[in-house]
C-alpha positions in Angstrom: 7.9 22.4 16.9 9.1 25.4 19.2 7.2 27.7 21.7 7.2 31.4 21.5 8.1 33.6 24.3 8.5 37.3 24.6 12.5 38.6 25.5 12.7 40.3 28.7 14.6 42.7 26.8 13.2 43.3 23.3 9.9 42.1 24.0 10.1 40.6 20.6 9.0 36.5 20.4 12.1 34.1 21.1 12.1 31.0 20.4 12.4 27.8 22.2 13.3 24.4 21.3 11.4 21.5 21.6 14.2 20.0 24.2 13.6 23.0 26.6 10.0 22.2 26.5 8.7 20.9 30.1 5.4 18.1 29.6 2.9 19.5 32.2 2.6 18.3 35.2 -0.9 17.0 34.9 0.0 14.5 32.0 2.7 13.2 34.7 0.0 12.5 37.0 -1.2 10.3 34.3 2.1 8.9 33.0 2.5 7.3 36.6 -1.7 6.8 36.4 -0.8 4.6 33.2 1.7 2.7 34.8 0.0 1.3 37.8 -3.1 0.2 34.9 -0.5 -1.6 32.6 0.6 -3.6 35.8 -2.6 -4.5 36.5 -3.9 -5.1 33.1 -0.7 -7.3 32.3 -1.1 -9.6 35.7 -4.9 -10.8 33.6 -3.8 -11.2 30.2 -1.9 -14.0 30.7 -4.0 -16.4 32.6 -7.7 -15.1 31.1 -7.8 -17.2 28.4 -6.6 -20.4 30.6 -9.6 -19.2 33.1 -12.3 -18.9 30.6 -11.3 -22.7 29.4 -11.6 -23.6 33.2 -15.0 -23.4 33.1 -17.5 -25.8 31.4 -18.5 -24.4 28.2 -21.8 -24.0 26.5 -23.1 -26.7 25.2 -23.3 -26.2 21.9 -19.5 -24.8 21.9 -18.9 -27.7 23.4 -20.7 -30.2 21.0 -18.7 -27.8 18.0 -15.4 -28.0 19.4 -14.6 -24.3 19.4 -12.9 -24.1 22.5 -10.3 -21.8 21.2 -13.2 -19.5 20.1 -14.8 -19.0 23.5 -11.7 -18.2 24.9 -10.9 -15.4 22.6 -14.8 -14.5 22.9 -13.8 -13.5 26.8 -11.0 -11.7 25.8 -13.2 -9.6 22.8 -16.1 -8.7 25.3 -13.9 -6.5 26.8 -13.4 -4.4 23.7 -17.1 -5.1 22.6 -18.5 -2.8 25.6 -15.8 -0.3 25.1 -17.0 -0.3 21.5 -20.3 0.4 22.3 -20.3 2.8 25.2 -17.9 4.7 23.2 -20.2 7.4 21.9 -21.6 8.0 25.7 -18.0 8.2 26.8 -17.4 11.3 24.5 -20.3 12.9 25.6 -19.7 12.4 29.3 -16.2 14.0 28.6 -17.2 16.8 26.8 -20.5 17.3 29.8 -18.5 16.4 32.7 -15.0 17.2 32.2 -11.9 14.6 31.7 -11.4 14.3 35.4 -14.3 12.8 36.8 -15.2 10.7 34.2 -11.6 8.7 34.4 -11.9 8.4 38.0 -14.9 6.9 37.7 -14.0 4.9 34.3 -11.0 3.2 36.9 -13.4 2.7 39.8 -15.9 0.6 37.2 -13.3 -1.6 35.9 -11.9 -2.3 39.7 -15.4 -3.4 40.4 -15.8 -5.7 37.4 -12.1 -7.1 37.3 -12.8 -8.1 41.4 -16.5 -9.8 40.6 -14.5 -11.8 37.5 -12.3 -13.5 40.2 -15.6 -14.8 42.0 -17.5 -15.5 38.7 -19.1 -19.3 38.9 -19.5 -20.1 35.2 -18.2 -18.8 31.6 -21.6 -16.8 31.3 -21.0 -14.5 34.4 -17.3 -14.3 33.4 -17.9 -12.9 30.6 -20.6 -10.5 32.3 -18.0 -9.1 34.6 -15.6 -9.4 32.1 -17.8 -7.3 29.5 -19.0 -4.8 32.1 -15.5 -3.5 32.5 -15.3 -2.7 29.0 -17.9 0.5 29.9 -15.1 1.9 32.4 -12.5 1.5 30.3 -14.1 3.5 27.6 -14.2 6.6 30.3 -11.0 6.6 31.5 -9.4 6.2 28.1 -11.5 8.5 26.4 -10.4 10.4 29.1 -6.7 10.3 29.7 -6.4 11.3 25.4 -8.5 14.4 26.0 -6.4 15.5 28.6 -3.3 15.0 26.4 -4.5 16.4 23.5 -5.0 19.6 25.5 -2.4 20.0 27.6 0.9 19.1 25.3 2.5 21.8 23.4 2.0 20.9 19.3 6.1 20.4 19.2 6.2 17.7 22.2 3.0 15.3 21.2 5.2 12.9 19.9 6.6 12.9 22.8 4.0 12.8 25.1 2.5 9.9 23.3 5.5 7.8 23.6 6.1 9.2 27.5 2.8 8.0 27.9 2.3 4.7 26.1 5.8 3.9 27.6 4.7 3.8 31.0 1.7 1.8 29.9 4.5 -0.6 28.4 6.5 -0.9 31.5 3.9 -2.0 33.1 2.6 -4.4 30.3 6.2 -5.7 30.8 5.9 -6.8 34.6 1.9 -7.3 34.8 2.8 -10.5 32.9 5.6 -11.7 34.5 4.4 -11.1 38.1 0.8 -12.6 36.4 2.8 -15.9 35.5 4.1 -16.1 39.1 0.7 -15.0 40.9 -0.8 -18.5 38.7 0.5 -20.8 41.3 -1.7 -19.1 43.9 -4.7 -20.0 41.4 -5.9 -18.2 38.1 -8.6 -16.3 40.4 -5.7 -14.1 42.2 -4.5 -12.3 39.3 -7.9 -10.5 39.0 -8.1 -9.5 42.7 -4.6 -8.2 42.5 -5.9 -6.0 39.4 -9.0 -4.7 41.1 -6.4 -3.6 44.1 -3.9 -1.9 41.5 -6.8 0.4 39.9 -8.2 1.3 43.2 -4.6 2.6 43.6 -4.7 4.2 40.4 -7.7 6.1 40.7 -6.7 7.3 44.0 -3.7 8.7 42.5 -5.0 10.8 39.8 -8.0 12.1 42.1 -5.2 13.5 45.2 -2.8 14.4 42.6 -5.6 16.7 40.3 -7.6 17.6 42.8 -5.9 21.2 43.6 -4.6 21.5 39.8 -5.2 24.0 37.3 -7.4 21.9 35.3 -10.7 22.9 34.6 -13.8 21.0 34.1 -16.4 21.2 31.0 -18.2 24.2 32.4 -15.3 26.2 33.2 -13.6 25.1 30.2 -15.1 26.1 27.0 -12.9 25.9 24.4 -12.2 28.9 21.9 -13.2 27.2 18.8 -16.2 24.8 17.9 -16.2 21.2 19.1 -14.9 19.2 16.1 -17.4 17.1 14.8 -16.7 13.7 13.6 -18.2 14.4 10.4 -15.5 17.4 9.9 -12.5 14.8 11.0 -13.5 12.2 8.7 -13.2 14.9 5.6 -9.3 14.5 6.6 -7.2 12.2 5.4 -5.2 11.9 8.3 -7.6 10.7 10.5 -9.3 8.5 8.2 -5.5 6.4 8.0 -5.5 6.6 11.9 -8.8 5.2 11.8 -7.5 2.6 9.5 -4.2 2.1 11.4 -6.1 2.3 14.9 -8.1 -0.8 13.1 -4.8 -3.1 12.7 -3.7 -2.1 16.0 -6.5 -3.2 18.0 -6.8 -6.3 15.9 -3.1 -7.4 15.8 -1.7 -6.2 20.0 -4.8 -5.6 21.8 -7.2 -8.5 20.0 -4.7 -11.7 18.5 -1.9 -11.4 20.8 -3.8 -11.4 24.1 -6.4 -14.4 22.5 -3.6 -16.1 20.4 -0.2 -15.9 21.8 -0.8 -17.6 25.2 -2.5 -20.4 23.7 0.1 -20.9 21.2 3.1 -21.4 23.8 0.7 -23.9 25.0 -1.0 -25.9 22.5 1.9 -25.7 20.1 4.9 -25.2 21.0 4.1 -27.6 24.5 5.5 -24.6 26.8 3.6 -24.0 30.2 1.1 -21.1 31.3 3.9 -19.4 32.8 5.7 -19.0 29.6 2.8 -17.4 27.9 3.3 -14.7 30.4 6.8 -14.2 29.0 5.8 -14.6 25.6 3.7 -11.5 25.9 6.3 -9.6 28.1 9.0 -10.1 25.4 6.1 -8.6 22.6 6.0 -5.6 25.2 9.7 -4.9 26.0 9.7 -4.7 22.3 7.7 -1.6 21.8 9.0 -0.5 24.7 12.1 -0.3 23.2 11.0 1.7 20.5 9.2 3.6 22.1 12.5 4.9 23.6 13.0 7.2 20.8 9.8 7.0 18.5 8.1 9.4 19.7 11.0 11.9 19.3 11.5 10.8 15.9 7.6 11.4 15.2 7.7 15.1 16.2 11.7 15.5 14.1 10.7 13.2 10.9 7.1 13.5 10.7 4.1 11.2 11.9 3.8 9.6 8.6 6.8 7.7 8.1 6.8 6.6 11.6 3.6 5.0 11.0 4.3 3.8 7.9 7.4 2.0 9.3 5.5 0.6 12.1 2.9 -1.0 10.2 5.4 -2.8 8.2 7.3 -4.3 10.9 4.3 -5.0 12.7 2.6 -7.1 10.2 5.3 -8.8 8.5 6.3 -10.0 12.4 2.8 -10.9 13.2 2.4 -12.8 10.0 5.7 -14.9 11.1 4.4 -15.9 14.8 2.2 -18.8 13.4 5.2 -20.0 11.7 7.8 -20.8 14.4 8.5 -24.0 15.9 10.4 -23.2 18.7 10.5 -21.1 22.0 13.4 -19.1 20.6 12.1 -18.2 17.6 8.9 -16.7 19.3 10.2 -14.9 21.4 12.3 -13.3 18.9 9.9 -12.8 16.2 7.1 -11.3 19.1 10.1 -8.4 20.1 10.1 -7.4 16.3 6.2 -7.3 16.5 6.0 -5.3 19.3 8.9 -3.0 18.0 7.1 -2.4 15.3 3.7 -1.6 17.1 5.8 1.3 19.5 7.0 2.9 16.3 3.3 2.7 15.0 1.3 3.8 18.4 3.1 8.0 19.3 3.0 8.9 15.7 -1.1 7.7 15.4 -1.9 9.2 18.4 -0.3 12.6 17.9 -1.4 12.6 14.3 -5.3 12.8 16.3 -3.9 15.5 18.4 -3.2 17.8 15.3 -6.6 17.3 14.0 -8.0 18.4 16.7 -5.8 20.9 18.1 -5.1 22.5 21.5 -8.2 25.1 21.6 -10.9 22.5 20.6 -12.7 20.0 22.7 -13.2 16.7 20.1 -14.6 14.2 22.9 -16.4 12.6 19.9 -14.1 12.6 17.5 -11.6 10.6 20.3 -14.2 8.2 20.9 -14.4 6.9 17.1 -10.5 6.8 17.3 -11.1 4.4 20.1 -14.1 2.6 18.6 -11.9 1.4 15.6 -9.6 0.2 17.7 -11.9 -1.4 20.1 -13.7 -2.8 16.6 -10.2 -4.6 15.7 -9.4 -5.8 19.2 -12.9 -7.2 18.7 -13.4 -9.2 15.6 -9.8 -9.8 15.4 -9.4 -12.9 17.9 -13.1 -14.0 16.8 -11.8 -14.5 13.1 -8.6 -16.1 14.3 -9.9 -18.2 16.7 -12.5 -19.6 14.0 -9.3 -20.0 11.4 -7.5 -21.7 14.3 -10.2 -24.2 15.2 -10.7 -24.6 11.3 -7.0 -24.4 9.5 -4.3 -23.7 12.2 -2.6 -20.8 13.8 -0.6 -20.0 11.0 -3.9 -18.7 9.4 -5.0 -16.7 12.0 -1.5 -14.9 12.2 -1.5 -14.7 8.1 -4.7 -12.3 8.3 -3.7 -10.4 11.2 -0.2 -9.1 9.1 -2.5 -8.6 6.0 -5.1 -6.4 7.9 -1.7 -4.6 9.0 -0.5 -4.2 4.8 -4.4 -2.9 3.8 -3.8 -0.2 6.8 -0.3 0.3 5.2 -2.5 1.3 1.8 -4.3 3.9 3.2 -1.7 5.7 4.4 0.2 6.0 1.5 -2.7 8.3 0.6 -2.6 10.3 3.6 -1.2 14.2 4.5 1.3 14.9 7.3 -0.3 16.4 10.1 3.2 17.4 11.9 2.6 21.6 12.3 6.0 22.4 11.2 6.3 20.3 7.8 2.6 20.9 7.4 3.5 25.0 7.6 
């Protein structure tokens, strides 16, 4: 947890501590990258489900009343495409070099989000919808590489929660200002997206474009390319595979399908209060992302993700069980507390297994691809127990999936270099 430097005096190695530390200035260009995305993302997630419902809906999820299904559908085909184009996206990284490819990845999405606004029927809305999913893999895929390489072994704890804090702070006003842009019509929110990555992308290409970073060709790295095959023989990456599972299927899948039709349908709120249902679940983790990541790099990634997957699940288990406004509300800040002490600990438990000096575009990718697999069949599932039991099902499962990731942990080393020394 410190960098060595040589004494201008002694020449002998001095040490210095993690505080003293500066993040490069390339992951900044991405910290401000991933906040200008979360806005953008956040404005959609509130009014996408709504959207999809506006349309008329296949007839025979019409004649089986699985409205509730099709909605979440929209919101899964998203993930589905990242899912799939996920092995591609680690090859293009490891060919091409992270900087293009997330350029590109934003571009994509920007196209797709601004054809969803002017989709005519459910089927092309979830064609544009799906289609951004491929983008999204790039840039993602993308953005980890980059971190992974470029923070010091000491700060990528850190540097996870720097990062996924920014993304959070923007999750917290994409769904407020989405709740307000509704008025204008539940085609706006998309356009405004489209606009916001367009921003992004512009940002990261200026800002990298004279940096020090080097693509593929000039960038070989000192050691092998890890191999998925050599990851999985640790057990640290098989519990963030695990744990990346939960994730995707309790915040990324069930709470963008689930939560704003429950305001709705259940507790009789309007659209604009699923919007702050989802901001309160994001000022959550950011909260704890105020000091997770810190505690992940001082206490070890372990316990940190241990701890997160409790609170996580146990919250997320609760939702389907309030009958008030209140009570949400409250309940979704202890989820989403529990998913920031859960996300910097995974993340930098995947940068120790692959290290500094070697290029693991693959082995990122099947870190995504559980995720994506979660965020997937998670708000399927639920929607079918919703349409068949109630909500209070759907949110049972999502905090068991959370206790069986919870299992495999217990099982699993510390990846932390200095407890690990």
């Amino acid at each position: 947890m410190f960098s060595l430097r040589r004494s201008p005096a002694t020449g002998t190695p001095a040490v210095d501590p993690p505080e003293r530390i500066k993040i490069p200035q390339e992951i900044w260009v991405l910290i401000a990258a991933a906040f200008v995305i979360a806005i953008g993302f956040g404005l959609v997630a509130p009014v996408l489900p709504q959207f999809a419902q506006s349309f008329d809906l296949p007839p025979i999820v019409a004649r089986l009343d699985l409205g509730v299904t099709a909605s979440a559908i929209i919101v899964s085909a998203f993930a589905f495409t990242r899912l799939v184009f996920a092995p591609a996206g680690g090859k293009l990284v490891e060919r091409l070099g992270e900087r293009p490819v997330y350029v590109s990845g934003l571009l994509i999405v920007a196209l797709s989000t601004g054809a969803c606004a002017f989709a005519a029927d459910y089927w092309q809305l979830l064609i544009f919808r799906g289609l951004g999913g491929i983008g999204s893999t790039m840039f993602t895929v993308s953005a980890m590489g980059l971190i992974v390489r470029l923070a010091p072994p000491g700060l990528r704890g850190r540097v996870s929660g720097t990062y996924a804090s920014a993304f959070l702070l923007g999750s917290i006003f994409g769904p407020l200002i989405g709740g307000l842009l509704v008025v204008f019509g539940l085609r706006v929110p998309f356009l405004v997206y489209a606009g916001a990555l367009i921003i992004a992308a512009a940002v990261v290409f200026i800002k990298l474009r004279d940096s020090a970073l080097r693509d593929k060709a000039a960038n070989a790295a000192p050691l092998p390319v890890l191999t998925v095959r050599e990851a999985l023989g640790d057990s640290a990456y098989r519990a963030a595979l695990a744990s990346g599972f939960a994730n995707g299927w309790s915040s990324f899948g069930v709470r963008m399908a689930l939560v704003p039709l429950f305001v709705v349908a259940v507790l009789g709120e309007g659209p604009e209060m699923a919007g702050v249902a989802l901001t309160f679940f994001a000022a959550g983790t950011a909260l704890a992302l105020t000091f997770s990541g810190r505690l992940a790099d001082q206490w070890g990634r372990k316990p940190m993700v241990l701890t997160g997957l409790v609170v996580n699940g146990l919250a997320m288990a609760t939702l389907g069980f309030t009958t008030d406004l209140v009570m949400f509300l409250a309940v979704s800040v202890v989820a989403g507390l529990g998913a920031g002490l859960l996300n910097p600990a995974q993340q930098a438990v995947i940068a120790d297994v692959i290290g500094n000096q070697r290029s693991g575009g693959k082995v990122l990718a099947a870190f995504q691809m559980s995720a994506d697999t979660g965020a997937i069949i998670g708000p399927i599932i639920a929607g079918l127990l919703v349409d068949a039991l109630s909500f209070g099902w759907a949110f049972a499962l999502t905090g068991a999936i959370a206790f069986a990731a919870f299992l495999v942990w217990l099982g699993a080393r510390e990846t932390l270099p200095e407890r690990t020394a």
